[in-house]
N, C-alpha and C positions, 0 to 999 in steps of 0.2 A: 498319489496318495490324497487324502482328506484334507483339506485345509481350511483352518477356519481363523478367522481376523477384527481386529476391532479396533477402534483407536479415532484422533478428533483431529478436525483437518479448521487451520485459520489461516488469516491473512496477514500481510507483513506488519498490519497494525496489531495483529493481536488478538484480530476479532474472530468471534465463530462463522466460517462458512456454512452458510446453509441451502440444501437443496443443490451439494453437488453430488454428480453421481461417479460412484465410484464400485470398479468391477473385477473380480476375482474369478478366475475357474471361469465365467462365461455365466457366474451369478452376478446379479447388478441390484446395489439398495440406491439411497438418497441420505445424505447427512441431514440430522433432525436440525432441530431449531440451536444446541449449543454444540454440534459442527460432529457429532458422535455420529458413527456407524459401525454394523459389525453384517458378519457374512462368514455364514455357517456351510458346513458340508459341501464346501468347493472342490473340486479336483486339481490338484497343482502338482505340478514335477516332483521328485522325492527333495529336491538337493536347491531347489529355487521356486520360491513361487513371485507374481506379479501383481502387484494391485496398483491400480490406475484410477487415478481421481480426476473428474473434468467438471468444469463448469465454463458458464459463458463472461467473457473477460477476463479468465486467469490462462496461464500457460497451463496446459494437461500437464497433471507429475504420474510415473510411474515408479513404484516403489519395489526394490525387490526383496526379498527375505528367505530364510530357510526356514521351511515349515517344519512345527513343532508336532511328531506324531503324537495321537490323543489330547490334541492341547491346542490352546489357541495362542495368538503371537499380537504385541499389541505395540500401536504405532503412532507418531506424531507427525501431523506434516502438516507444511506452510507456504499453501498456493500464492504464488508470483503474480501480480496482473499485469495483462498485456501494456506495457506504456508505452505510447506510441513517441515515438524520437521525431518522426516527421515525415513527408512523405518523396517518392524518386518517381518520375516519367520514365515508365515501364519500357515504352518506345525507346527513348535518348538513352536511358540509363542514369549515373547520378551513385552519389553518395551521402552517408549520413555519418555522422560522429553521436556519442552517447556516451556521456560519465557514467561510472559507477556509483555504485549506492556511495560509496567511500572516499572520497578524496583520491587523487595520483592516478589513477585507475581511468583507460577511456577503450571503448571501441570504436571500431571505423568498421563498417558495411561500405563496398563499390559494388554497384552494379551494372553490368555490359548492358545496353542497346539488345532488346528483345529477348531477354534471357528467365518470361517468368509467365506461366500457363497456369488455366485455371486447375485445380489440385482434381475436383471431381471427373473432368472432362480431358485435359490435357490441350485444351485450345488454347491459340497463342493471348496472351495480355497483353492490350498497347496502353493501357488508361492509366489511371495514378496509384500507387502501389503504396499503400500504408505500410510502416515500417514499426514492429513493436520489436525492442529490444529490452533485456535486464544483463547484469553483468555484475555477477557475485564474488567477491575474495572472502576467503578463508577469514580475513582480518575483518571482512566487515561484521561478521556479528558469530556469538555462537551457536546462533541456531542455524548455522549454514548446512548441517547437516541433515535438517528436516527440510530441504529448499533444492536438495540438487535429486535427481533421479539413480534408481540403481542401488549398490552396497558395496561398489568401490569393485566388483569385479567386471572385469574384461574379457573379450575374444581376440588373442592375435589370428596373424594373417594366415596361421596354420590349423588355427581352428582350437586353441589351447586358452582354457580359463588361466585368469592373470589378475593381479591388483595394481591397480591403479594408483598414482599419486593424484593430490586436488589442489590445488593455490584457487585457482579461478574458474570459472564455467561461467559459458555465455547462452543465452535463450532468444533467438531472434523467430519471428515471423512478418511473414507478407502475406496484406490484404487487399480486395478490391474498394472502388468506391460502392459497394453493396454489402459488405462484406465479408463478397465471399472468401475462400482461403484461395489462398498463391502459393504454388512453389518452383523452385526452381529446374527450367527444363530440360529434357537430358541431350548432355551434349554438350551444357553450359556449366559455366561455374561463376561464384561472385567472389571480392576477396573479403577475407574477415582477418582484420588487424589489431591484435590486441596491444597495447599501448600499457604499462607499467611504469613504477615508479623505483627510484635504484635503490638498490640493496634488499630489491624484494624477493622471496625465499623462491626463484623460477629456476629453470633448468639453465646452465651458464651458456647453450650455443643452442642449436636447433632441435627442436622436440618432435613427437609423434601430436598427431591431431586423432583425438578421440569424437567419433558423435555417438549419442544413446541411442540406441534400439528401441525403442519401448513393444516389440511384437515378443523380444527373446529376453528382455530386462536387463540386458548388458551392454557396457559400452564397447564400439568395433571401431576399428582404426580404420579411418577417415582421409589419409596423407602425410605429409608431412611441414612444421612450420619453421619457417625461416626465421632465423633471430636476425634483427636489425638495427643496433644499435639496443634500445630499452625497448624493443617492438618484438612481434611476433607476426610474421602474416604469413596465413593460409589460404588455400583456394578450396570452399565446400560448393559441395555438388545437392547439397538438400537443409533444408530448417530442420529449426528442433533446436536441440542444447549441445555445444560443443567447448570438449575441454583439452587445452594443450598442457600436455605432460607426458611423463614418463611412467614405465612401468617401474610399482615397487616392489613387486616379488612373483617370482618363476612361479611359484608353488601355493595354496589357500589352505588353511587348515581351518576345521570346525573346534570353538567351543560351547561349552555350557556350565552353566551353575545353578542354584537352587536356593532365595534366598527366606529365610524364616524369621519370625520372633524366636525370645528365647521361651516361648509355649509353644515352639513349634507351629504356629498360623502363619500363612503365606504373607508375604511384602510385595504386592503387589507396584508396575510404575514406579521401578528404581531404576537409574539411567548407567548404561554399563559401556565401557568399550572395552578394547585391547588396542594400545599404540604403542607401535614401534619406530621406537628412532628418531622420534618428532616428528612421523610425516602426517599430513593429515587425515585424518581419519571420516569416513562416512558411512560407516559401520554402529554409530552407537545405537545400542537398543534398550528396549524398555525388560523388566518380570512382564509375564504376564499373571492372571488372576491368579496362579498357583504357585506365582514367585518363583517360574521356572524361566529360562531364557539360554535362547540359542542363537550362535551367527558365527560371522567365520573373521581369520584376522592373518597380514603375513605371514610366512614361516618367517623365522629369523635364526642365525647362526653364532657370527657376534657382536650383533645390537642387539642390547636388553629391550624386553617389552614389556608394560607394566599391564595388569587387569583393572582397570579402576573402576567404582562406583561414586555417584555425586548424590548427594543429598536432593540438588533442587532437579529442574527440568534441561538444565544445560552444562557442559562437560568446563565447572568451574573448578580450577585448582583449587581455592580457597575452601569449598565443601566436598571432598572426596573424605566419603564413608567408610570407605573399607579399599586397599590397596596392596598387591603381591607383584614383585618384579620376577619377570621370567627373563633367565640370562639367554637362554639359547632354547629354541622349540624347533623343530621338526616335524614332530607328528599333532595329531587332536590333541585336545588337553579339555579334561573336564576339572570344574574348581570345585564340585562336590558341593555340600549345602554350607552356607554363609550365614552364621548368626547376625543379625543388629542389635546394637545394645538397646536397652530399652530407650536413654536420654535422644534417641535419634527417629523414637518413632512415636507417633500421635496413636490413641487405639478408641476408634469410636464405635458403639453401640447402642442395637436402641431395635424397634418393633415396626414393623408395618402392618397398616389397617383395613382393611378394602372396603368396611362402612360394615359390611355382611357379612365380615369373620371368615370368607371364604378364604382359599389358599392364594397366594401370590407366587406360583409357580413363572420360571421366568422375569421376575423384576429385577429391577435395579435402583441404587442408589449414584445421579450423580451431583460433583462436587466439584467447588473452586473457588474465586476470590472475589469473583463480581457477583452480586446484588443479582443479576439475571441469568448470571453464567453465561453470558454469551460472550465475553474477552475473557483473555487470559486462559491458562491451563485450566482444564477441567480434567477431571477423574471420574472413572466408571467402575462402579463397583455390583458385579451379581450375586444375586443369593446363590447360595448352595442347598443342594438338593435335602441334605441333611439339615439344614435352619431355615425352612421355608416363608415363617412369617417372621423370623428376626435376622439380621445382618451383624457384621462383626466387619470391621475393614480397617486395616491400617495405614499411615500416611506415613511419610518420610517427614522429618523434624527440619526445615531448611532454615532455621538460626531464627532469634526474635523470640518477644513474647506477646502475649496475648492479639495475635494476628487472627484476623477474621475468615471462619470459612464458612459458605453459605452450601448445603443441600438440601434437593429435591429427588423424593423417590419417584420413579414410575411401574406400573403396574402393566407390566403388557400384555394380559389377559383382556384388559378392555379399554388398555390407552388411557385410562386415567393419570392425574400428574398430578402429585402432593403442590402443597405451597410450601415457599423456603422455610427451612431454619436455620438454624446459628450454631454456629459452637467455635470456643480459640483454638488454633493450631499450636498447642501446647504440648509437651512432651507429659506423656502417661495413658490412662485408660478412662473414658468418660463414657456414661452414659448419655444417649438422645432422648428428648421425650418425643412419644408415639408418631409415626409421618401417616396420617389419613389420606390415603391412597385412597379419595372417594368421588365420585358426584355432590362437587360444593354446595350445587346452588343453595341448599337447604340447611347445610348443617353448621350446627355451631360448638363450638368446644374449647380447651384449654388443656393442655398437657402441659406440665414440666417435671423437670427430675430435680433433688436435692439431694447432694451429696450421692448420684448413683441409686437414689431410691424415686420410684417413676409414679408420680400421681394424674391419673386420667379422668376429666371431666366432659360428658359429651350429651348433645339434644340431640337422637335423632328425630329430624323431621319433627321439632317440638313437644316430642311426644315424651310422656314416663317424667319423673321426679329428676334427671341429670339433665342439669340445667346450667347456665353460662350466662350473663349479663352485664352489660355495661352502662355507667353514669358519669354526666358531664356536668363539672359544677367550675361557674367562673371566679372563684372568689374561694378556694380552700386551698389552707385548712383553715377557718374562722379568725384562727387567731393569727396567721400568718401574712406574710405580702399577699396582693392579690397575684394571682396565675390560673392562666387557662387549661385544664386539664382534663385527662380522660383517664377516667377507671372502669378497672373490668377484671372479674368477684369470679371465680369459678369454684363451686362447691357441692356437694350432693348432700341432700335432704335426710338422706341414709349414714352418712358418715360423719366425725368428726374432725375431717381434715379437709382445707381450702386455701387457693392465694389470692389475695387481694391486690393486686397490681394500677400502680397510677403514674403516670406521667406525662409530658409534654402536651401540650393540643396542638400550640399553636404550629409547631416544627413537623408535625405529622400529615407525612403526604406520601406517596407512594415514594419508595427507593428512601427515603430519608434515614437515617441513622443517630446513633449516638445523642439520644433524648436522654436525658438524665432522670433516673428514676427517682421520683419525691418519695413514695412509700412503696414495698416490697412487702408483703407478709405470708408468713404458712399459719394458717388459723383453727383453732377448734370454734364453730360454732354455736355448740352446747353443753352446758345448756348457757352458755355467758361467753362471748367474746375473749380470744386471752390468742394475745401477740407472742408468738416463738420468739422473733427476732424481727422486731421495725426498726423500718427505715435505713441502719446503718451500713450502708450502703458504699462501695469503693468508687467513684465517679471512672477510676480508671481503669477500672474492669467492668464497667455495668452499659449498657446497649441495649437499645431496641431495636428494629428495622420492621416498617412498615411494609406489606409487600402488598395490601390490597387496601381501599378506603372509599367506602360510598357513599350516597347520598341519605340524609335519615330514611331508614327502615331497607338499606341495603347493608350489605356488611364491611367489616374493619378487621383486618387479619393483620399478623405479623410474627417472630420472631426474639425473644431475651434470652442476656444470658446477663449474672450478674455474680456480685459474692456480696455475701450478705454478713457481717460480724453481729456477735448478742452483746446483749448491755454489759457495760462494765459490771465488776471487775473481772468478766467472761475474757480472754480471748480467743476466743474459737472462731472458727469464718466456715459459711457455706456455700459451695458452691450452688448455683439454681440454674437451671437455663429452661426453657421452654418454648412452646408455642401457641397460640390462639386465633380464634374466628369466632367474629358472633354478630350481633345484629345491632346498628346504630338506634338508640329510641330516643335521639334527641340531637 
């Protein structure tokens, strides 16, 4: 069948991997610059498909999933790097030991006297044999399920899909002094000793030894390992990632669900599993764009198994959104469509520009927590066919207020890429002002929204009466302290509405934030000056972020959001957020 995929591959810090490649169907992209790829009209198994992400210095992960007909399936993962432990005389042989990310937790690699040929050729290795190992538990973090290969199903030795339990999984490889890869020759075997700490959740006597497949995306039994005291040793016959444990059920059964607002709009990147019985689980999946989601989970008989949803990007008790116990399952179970209440989801809106009013077929909005998007969770959001120049996307509420989220649309008609904006991860429905998806070099402009109504100010290419400008005075407001400031006036000659925007000079530099704004204004400019609402201004909802800053007569772009109160005895507040570019003339 069809298979199509998409989703953001980082590293153990967090950060965006970029420019690895990752391959589907025998179609192959590249992760952009904030770790995103996707991969259209692949051909994959009805019942499993494989995407495989490599880059140079991490472990390859292969991921498997059940493809979503007519729909795409969207995914998180978090490439391992090789860390090398130390190195063994290929000839002698030798061992190495290697903690876990975690405390308690150790491996041991032996390896025999002549036991490791080069991977391309098969020639024997006598030279020095670099050793990268990782060695992950369940307890070391939650995101262990974006870090091991697979979805928890297995091949027994009769040829029968099966699930898997997980505590720990180990990733070893051997290198030359060139690099090149090593593995181990047939005939031979090395032992691999896994070492724990007591009363950790492992099998009480001897287990099966699993390794990954990455050709078939499942794990295949491997041998078997010996309990020894708080130990496990095995004897593997090849690298790659290997897990000792047992099988958690005979039988695999598919679910699905479908999750909405209460208008009916998809919820896209909500994190779902089904666990049964405490084991652990590495099944959890994301909605994809249409808030649809499929994947499979034990059968279970009489242990309960619960369907959860989590608010954030990991399977945290403390935020599960929506939750149903299944006492006893058997067959498929689908969970039908899932409302969220509104307090749990953020709902952002707003227009994209291409400079030339042309369509934005195929764009996207993405979105996250860093200033560059390149750490941390990002999100991908596509237009639909039906809102080609405006987007609508919702976010999951993961607790807090006035939390920062920054996006950048891109245009994939001609690869252009907006500059950031702003807006809180606050529960309800906001308006964006305008993302100009254009060829910067020239233009200049200021959008923002008030209260949900969208005012656009724009030069193109200097040209026409829609104009943008900014001034830099060390010493205002006349009557005040002195402070170094920068203002910047957006308004049309045609209209009488405009914002007068001023604040910080001196804190303004690229990536900076949280300048306090001195004046804020929405202005009629004719035929007399007259302030909606100055200055009064909340310090702790109000932000700027710088994202671009030039030299005089290059430009200065960035970023606000703020709330604005009118004079007494008004209490009214407005919300504002916006963005701007234009040109330094001093």
């Amino acid at each position: 069948m069809v298979g199509q995929i998409s989703g953001f591959a980082i590293d153990e810090l967090g950060r965006s991997v970029e420019g690895a490649s990752v391959t589907l169907g025998g179609l192959t992209t590249i992760t952009d610059k904030y770790g995103y790829f996707e991969i259209s009209n692949a051909q994959v198994a009805e019942n499993a498909g494989n995407i495989s992400i490599a880059k140079t210095g991490y472990f390859t992960l292969t991921k498997t999933f059940v493809p979503t007909k007519n729909g795409d399936t969207f995914l998180r993962v978090m490439l391992l790097a090789k860390k090398s432990v130390g190195t063994i005389n290929a000839a002698t042989g030798g061992s190495l030991t290697a903690g876990a990310v975690n405390s308690g937790f150790s491996v041991v690699i032996a390896l025999p006297a002549n036991a490791l040929v080069l991977a391309a050729s098969g020639t024997t290795y006598n030279g020095t044999a670099s050793v990268a190992m990782q060695s992950l538990s369940t307890s070391y973090s939650r995101d262990f399920y974006r870090m091991i290969p697979g979805d928890s199903r297995c091949i027994d030795s009769s040829g029968n899909e099966k699930i898997i339990e997980f505590s720990n999984v180990m990733f070893i490889e051997f290198s030359g002094t060139g690099g090149e890869l090593l593995k181990i020759a047939d005939g031979k075997t090395a032992s691999l000793t896994l070492n724990i700490p007591n009363n950790s959740p492992f099998p009480p006597s001897n287990t099966s030894m699993w390794y990954f497949d990455d050709s078939t995306g499942f794990w295949k039994k491997g041998g078997e390992a010996i309990k020894i005291g708080n130990s496990y040793k095995g004897e593997i016959n090849r690298t790659g990632c290997w897990n000792y444990n047992d099988i958690v059920s005979d039988k695999i059964l598919n679910f699905d669900c479908k999750v909405l607002d209460r208008e009916g709009h998809p919820v896209p990147n909500i994190l779902v599993g089904v666990e049964v019985g405490g084991h652990s689980v590495n099944n959890y999946l994301y909605t994809n764009s249409s808030g649809y989601v499929k994947g499979i989970f034990p059968a279970s008989t009489n242990t309960p198994a619960f369907f959860r949803m989590f608010n954030g990007e990991e399977p945290d008790y403390s935020q599960i959104s929506y939750e149903k116990q299944i006492n006893s399952q058997t067959s498929d179970l689908s969970f039908g469509t899932v409302i969220l209440d509104a307090e749990r989801i953020i709902t952002l809106q707003g227009i994209l520009d291409d400079c030339e009013f042309g369509l934005q077929n195929n764009s996207y909005i993405i979105a996250g927590t860093s200033l560059d998007l390149k750490s941390g969770d990002n999100y991908c959001f596509h237009l639909t066919p039906e809102n080609i120049n405006s987007f609508r996307i919702n976010l999951s509420h993961q607790g807090g207020v006035n939390f920062p989220i920054y996006l950048v649309a891109k245009n994939n008609k001609d690869q252009q890429t907006s500059l950031p904006s702003m807006a809180y991860m606050n529960p309800g429905k906001y308006t964006l002002p305008t993302f100009e998806v254009c060829n910067l070099p020239n233009l200049e402009y200021m959008n923002y929204v008030v209260d949900s109504v969208e005012y656009t100010y724009r030069s193109y290419f200097n040209a026409g009466d829609i104009f943008t400008e900014t001034a830099y005075f060390a010493n205002y407001p006349p009557t005040g302290s002195p402070r170094d400031v920068i203002s910047i006036v957006g308004k049309d000659s045609q209209s009488t509405t405009g914002m007068y925007l001023t604040f910080n000079k001196i804190a303004s530099q690229v990536g900076s934030t949280n300048n306090y704004y001195n004046y804020i204004y929405s202005m009629n400019f004719t035929p007399s000056y007259n302030s909606t609402f100055p200055d009064h201004i909340d310090p702790a909802m109000s932000q700027v972020t710088i994202t671009e800053y030039g030299n005089i007569g290059e430009y200065i772009s960035g970023s606000f959001i703020a709330v604005a109160k009118e004079d007494p005895p008004s209490t009214i507040k407005h919300l504002i957020n916006g963005n701007f570019r234009v040109k330094r003339v001093q």
